[in-house]
Backbone bond lengths (Angstrom), bond angles and torsions (degrees), N, CA, C in turn:
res aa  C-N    CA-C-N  psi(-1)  N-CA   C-N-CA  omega(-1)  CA-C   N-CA-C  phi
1 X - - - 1.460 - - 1.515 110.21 -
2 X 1.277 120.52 157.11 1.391 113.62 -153.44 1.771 98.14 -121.78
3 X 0.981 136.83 113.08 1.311 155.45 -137.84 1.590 101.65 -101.48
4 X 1.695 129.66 -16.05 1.089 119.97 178.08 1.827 136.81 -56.91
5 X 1.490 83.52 2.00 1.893 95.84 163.55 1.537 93.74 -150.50
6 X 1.981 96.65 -169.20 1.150 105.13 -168.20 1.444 117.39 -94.34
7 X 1.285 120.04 148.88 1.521 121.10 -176.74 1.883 103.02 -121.49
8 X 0.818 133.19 139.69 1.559 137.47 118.65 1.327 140.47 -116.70
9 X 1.019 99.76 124.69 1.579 119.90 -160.28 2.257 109.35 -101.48
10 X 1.349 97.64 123.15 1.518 106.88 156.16 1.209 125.80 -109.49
11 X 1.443 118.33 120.18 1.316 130.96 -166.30 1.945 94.28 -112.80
12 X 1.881 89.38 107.10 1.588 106.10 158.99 1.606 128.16 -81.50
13 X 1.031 127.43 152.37 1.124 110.38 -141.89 1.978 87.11 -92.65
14 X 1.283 114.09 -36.44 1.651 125.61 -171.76 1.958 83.66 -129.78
15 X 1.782 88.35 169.05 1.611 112.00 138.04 1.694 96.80 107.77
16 X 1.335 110.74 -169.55 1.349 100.03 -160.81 1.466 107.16 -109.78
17 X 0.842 122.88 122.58 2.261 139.17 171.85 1.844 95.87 4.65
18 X 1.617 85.14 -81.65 1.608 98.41 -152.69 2.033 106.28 -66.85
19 X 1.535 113.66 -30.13 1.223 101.74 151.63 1.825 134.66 -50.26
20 X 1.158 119.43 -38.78 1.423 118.47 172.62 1.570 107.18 -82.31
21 X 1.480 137.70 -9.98 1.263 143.31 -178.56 1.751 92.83 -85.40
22 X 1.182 111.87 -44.73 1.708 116.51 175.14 1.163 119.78 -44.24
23 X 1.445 104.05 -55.45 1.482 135.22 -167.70 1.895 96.07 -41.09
24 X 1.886 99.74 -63.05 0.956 109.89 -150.85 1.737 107.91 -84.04
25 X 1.112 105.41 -37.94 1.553 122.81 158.88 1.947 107.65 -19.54
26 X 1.428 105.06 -68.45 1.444 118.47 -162.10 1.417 87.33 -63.15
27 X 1.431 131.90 -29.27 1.228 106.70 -151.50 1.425 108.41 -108.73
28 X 1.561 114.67 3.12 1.450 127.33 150.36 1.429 110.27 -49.75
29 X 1.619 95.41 -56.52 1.430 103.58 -167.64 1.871 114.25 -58.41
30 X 0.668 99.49 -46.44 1.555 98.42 -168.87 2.157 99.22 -64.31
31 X 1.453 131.65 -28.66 0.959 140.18 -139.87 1.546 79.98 -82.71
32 X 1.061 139.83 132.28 1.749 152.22 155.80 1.618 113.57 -46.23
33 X 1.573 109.98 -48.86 1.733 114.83 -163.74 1.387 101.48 -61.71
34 X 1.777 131.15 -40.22 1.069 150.54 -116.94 1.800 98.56 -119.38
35 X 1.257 111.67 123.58 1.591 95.43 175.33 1.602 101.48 -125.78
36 X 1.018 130.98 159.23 1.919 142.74 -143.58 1.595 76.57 -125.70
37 X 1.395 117.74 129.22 1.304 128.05 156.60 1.464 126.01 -131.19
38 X 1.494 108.21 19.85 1.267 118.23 176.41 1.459 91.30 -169.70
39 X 1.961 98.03 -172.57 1.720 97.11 176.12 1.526 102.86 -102.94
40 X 1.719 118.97 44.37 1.182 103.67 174.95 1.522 105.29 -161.48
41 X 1.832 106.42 0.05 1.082 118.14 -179.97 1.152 130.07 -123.20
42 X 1.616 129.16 140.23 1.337 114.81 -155.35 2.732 89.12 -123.35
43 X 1.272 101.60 120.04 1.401 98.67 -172.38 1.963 85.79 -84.07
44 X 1.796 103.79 157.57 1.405 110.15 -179.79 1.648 92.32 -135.03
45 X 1.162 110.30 173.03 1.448 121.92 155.81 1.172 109.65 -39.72
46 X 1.204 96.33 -81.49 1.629 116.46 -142.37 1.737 108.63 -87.29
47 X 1.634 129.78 -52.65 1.080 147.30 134.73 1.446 138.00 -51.20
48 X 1.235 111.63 38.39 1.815 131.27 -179.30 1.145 92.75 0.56
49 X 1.829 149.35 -132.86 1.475 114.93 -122.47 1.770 62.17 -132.84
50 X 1.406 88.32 158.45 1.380 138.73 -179.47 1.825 131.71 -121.41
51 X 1.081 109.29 81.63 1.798 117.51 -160.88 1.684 97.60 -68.06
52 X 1.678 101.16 135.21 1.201 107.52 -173.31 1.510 92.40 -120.94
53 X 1.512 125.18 108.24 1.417 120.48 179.67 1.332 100.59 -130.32
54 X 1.602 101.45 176.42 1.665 120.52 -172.59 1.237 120.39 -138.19
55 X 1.668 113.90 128.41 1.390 128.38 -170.33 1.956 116.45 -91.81
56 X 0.714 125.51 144.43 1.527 101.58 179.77 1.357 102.87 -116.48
57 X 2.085 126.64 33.24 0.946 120.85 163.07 1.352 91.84 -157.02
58 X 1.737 120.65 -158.41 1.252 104.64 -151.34 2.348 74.97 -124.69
59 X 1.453 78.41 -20.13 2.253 96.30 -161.20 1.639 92.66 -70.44
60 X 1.672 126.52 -27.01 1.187 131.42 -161.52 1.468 107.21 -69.92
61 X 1.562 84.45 -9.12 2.114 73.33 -167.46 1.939 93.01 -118.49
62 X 1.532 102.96 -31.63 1.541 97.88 176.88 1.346 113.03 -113.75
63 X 1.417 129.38 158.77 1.222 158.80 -167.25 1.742 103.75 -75.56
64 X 1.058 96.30 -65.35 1.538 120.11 -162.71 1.278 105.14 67.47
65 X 1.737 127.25 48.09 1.678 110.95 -155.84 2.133 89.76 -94.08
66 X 1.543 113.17 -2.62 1.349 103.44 178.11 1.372 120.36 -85.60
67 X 1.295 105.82 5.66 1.641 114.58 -172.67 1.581 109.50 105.55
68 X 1.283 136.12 -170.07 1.374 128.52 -147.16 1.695 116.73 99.43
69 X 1.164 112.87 138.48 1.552 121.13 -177.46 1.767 103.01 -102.54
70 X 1.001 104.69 92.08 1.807 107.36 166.44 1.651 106.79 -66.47
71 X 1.175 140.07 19.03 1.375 120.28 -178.91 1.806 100.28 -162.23
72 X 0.930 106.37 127.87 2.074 96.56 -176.50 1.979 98.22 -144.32
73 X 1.035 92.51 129.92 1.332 107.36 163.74 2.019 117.84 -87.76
74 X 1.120 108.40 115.80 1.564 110.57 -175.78 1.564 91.65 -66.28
75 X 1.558 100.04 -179.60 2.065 113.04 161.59 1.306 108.35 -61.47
76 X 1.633 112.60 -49.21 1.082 123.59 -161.89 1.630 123.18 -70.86
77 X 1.246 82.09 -13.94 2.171 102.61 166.41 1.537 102.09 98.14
78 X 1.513 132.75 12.94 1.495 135.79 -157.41 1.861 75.27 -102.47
79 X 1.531 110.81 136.69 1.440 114.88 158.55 1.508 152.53 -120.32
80 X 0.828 141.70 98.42 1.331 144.56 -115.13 1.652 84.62 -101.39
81 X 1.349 115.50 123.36 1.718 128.89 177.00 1.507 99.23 -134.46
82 X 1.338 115.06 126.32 1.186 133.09 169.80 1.450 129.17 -86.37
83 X 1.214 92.97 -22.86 1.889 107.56 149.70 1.397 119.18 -47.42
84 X 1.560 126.40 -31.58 1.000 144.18 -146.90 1.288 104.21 -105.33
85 X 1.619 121.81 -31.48 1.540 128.93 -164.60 1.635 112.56 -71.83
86 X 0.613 114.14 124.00 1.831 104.75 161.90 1.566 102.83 -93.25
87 X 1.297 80.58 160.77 1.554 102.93 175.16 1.449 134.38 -147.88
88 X 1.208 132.60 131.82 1.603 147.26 -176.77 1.462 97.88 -115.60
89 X 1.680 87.02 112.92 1.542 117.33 155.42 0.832 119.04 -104.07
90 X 1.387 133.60 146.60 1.629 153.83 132.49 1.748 118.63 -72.00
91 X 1.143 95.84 103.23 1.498 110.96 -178.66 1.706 128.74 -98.79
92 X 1.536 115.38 83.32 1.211 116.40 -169.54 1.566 118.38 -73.06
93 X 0.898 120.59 93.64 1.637 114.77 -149.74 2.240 101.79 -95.10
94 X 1.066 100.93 -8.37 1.592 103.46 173.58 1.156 119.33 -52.23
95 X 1.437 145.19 74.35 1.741 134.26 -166.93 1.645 94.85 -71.26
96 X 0.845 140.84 -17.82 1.528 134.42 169.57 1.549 116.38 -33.99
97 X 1.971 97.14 -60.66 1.915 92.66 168.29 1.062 120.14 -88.45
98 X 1.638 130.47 5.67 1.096 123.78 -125.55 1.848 65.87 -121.49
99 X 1.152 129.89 -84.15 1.453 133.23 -157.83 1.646 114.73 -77.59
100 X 1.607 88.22 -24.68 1.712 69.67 173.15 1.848 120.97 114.79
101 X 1.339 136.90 133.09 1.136 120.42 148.50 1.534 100.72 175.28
102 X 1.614 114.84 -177.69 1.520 116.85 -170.70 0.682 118.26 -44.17
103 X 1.652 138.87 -29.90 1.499 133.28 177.20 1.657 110.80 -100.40
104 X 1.076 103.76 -20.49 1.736 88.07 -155.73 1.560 89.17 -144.95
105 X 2.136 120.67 132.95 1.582 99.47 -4.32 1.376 124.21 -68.43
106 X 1.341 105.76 166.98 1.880 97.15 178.63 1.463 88.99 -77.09
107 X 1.542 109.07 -174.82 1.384 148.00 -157.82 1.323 108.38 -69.92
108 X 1.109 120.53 103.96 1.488 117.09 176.05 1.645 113.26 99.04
109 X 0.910 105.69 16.31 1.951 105.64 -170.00 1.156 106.55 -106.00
110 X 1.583 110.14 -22.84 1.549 110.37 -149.41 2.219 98.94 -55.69
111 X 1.330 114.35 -67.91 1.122 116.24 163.07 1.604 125.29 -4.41
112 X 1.453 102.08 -56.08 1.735 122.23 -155.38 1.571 93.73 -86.39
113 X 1.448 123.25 -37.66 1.654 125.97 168.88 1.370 106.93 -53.54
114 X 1.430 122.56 -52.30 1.682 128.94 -171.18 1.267 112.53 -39.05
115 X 1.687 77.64 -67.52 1.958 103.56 -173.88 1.837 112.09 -53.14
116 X 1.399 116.27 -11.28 1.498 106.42 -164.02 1.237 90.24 -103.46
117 X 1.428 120.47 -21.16 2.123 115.30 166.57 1.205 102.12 -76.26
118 X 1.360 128.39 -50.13 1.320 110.29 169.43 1.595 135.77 -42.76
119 X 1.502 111.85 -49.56 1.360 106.56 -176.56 2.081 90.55 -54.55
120 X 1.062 97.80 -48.24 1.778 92.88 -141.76 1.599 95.54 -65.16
121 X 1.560 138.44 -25.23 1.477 117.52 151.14 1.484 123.96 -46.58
122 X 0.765 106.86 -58.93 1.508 116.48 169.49 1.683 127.24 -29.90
123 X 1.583 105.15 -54.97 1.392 112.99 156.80 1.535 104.41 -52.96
124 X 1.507 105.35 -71.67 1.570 86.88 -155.17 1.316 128.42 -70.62
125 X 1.281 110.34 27.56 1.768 113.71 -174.65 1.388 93.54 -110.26
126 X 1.588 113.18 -25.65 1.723 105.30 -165.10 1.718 89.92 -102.08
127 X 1.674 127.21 13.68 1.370 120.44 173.34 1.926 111.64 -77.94
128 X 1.357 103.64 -9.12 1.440 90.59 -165.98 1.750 102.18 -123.57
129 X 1.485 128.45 146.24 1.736 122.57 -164.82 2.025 86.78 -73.32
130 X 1.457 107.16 -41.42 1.277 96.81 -164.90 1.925 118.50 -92.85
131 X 1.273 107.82 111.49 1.734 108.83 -156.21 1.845 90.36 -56.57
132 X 1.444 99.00 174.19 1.915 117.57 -162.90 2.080 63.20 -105.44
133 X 1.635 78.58 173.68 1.468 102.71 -177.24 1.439 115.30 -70.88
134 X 1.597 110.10 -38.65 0.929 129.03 179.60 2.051 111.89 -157.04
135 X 0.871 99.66 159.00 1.513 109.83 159.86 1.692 118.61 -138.85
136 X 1.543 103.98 164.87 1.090 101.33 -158.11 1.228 134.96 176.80
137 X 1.698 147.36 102.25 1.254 139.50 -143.35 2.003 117.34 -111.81
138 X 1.430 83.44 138.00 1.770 97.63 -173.45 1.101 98.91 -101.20
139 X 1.589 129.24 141.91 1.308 132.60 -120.97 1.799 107.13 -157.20
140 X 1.422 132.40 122.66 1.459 117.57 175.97 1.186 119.16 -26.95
141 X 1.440 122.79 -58.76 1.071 141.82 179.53 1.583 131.23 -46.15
142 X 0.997 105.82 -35.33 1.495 118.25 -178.70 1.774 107.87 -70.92
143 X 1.253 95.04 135.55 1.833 103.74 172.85 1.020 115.20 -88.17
144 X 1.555 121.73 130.80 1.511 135.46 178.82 1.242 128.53 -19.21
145 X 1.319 130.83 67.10 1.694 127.11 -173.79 1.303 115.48 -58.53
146 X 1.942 98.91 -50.44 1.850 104.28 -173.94 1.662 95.72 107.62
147 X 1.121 110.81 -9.77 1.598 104.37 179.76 1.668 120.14 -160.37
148 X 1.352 112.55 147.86 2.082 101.18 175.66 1.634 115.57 -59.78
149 X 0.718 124.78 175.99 1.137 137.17 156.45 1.454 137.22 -45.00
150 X 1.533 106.06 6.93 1.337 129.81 -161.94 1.649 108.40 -130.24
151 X 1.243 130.13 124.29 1.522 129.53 161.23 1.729 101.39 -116.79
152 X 1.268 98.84 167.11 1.871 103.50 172.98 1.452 114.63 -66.84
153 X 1.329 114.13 -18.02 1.643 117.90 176.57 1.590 101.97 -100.23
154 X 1.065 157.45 -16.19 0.912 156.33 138.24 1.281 126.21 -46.95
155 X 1.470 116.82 -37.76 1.697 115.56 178.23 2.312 94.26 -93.64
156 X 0.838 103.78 1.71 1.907 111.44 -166.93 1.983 82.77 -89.65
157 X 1.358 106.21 -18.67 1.783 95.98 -176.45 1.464 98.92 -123.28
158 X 1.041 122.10 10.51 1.242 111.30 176.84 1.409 120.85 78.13
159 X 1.266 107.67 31.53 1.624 113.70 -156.81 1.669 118.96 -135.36
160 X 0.988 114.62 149.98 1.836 111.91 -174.69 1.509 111.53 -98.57
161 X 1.038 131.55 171.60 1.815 120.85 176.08 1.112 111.91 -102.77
162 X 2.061 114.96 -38.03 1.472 100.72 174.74 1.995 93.58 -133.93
163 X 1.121 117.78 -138.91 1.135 123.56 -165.66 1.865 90.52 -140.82
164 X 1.689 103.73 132.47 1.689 108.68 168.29 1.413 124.93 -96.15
165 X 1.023 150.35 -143.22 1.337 172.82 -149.11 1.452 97.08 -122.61
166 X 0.686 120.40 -63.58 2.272 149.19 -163.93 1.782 99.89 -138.32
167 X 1.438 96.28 116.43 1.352 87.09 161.52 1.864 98.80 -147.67
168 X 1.377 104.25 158.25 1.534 100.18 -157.12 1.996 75.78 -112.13
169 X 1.203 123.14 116.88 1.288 129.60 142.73 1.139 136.88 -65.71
170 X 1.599 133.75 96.03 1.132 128.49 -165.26 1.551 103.70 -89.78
171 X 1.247 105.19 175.59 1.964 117.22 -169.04 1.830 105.11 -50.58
172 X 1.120 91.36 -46.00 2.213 90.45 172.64 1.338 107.63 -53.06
173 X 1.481 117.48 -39.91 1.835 115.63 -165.84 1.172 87.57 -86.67
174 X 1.223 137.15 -56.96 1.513 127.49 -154.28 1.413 93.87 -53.94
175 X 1.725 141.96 -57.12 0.953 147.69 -164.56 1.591 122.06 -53.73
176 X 1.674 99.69 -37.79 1.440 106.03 171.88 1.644 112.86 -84.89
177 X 1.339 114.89 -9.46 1.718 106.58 173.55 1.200 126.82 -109.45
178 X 1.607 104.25 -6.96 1.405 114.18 -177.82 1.609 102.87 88.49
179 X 1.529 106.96 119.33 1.571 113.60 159.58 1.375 126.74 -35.42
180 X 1.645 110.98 -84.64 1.011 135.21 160.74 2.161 111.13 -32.27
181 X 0.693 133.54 0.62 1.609 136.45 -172.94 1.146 87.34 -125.30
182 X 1.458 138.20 -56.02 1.783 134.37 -173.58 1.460 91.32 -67.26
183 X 1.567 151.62 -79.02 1.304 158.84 -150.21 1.827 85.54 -37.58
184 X 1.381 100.99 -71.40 1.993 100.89 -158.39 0.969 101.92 -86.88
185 X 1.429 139.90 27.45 1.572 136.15 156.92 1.756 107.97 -53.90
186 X 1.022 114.33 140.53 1.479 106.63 -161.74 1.515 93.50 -102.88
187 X 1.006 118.65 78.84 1.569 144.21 165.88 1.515 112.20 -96.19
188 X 1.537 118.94 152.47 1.616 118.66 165.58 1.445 121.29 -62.51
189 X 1.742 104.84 -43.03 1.980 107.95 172.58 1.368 93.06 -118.05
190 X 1.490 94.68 155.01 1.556 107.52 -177.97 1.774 82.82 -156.56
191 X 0.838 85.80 126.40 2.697 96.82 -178.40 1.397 102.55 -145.77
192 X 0.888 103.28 124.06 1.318 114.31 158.45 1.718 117.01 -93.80
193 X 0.989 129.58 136.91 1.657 130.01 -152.36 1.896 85.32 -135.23
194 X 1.666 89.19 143.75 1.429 108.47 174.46 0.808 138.02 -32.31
195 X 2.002 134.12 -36.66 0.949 108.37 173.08 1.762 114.52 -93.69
196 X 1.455 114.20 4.11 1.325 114.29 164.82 1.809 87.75 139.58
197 X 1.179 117.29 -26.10 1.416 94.96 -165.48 1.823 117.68 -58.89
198 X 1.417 130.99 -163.21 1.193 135.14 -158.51 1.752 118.89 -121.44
199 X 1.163 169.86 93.89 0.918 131.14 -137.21 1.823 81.13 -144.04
200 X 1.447 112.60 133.24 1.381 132.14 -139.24 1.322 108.76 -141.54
201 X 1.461 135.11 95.10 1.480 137.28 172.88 1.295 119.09 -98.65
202 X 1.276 148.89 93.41 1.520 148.30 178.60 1.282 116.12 -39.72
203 X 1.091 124.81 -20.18 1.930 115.65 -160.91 1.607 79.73 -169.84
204 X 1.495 91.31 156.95 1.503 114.14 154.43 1.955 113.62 -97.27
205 X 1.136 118.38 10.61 1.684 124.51 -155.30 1.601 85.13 -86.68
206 X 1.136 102.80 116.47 1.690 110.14 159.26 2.062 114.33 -73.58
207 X 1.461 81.17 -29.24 1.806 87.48 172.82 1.805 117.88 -72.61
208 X 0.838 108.95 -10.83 1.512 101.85 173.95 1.406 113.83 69.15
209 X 1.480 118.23 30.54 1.586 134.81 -162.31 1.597 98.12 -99.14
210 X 1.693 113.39 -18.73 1.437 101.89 -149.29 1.832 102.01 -112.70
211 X 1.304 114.18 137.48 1.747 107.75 -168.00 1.197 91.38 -94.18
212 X 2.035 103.53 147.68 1.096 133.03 -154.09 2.365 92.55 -96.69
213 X 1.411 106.72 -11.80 1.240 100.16 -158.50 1.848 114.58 -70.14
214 X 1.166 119.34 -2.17 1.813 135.07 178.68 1.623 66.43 -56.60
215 X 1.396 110.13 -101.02 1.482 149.86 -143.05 2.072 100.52 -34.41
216 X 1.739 95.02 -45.93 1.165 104.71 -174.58 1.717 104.87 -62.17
217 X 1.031 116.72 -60.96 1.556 135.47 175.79 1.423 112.85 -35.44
218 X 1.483 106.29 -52.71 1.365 101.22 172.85 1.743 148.95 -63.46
219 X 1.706 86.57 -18.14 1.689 120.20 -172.66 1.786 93.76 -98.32
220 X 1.171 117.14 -51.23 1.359 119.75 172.00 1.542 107.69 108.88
221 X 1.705 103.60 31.92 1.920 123.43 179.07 2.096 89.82 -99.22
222 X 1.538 85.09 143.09 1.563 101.18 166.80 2.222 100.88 -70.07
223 X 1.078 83.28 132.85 1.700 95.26 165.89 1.520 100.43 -55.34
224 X 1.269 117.13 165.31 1.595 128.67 171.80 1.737 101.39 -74.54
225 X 0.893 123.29 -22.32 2.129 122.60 -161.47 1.590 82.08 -97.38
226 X 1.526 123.11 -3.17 1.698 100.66 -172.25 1.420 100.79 -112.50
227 X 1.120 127.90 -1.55 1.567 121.99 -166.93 2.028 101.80 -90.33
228 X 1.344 78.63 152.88 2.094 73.13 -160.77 1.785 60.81 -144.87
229 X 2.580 91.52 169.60 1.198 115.94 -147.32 1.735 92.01 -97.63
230 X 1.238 119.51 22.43 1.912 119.04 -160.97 1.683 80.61 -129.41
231 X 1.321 141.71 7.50 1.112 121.46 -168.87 1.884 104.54 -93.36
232 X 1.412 113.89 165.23 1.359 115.91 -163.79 1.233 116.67 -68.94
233 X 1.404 133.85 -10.83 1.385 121.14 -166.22 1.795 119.11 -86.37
């Protein structure tokens, strides 16, 4: 996957693509800030249009060519296949806010750009009754792994491989990192969302200038620049 804009990705664990694209669709619609200018596009203030599409696996969008386990058998015999996952992304494809330069963003926005990806994760995690395994954004910045942050033995422990930009902690992650350790992670957003999960932004920098490893260090996730192709997952 090609990292030259922004991605966030929800990974369901079962069920069908364009049903969880529905899910999230309706709940654009009803949202006031947000205006629908196609059947696949949502226009913002601050982040001009934003593609909301649907995967009906998790392999369709990644390679895994660095290694990673797409398929894990628990103790308990329950098996986690990533073939199996669908997924709804939000695709901010504007490199204007996204990378940065003398004009743009203008002066003072940078903040007001953050906050308008933020609200719209936020919606779409609270668009569906049943939470995604994880959510989670791929970033200019980040160096070529070949895969998210997610393997089948990694979600079989409740666990992430490295740490993103935005990552939405649901009640399993919060559980494996500790609440209290996600809350005082010295991040710009730190939310706790209704049904308990975590929802976690490292920087406010739309430039991608600022390292994610404080935040990583503190939770006890490998940075994205540290994950290499010999590692265990």
């Amino acid at each position: 996957m090609s990292t030259e804009d922004l991605h966030v990705e929800f990974v369901y664990p079962s069920g069908d693509d364009e049903e969880w694209h529905r899910l999230h669709w309706e709940a654009l619609e009803r949202a006031a800030a947000f205006e629908l200018v196609g059947g696949r596009i949502v226009e913002t203030e601050r982040t001009d249009h934003v593609h909301v599409v649907s995967s009906p696996d998790l392999h369709e969008l990644w390679p895994y060519d660095a290694g990673g386990s797409m398929r894990h058998t628990k103790d308990d015999g329950d098996v986690i296949d990533l073939t199996t996952c669908p997924v709804v992304s939000y695709e901010f494809a504007d490199l204007r806010f996204l990378l940065g330069n003398d004009e743009y963003p203008p002066p003072g926005t940078d903040r007001e750009i953050v906050t308008e990806i933020l609200e719209l994760v936020t919606l779409g995690y609270e668009a569906t009754d049943e939470p995604p395994y994880v959510a989670y954004s791929i970033t200019p910045d980040m160096p070529y792994i070949g895969r998210p942050p997610i393997t089948a033995a990694s979600l079989a422990n409740a666990e992430l491989t490295h740490l993103c930009w935005l990552t939405v902690f649901t009640p399993p992650l919060v559980e494996t990192y500790g609440r209290e350790t996600l809350l005082s992670a010295p991040a710009w957003h730190v939310e706790e969302l209704e049904d308990g999960a975590i929802i976690l932004v490292c920087h406010d920098d739309p430039t991608w200038e600022t390292s994610l490893q404080p935040v990583a260090d503190h939770i006890g996730l490998p940075a994205p620049e540290e994950i290499r192709t010999e590692e265990r997952w």
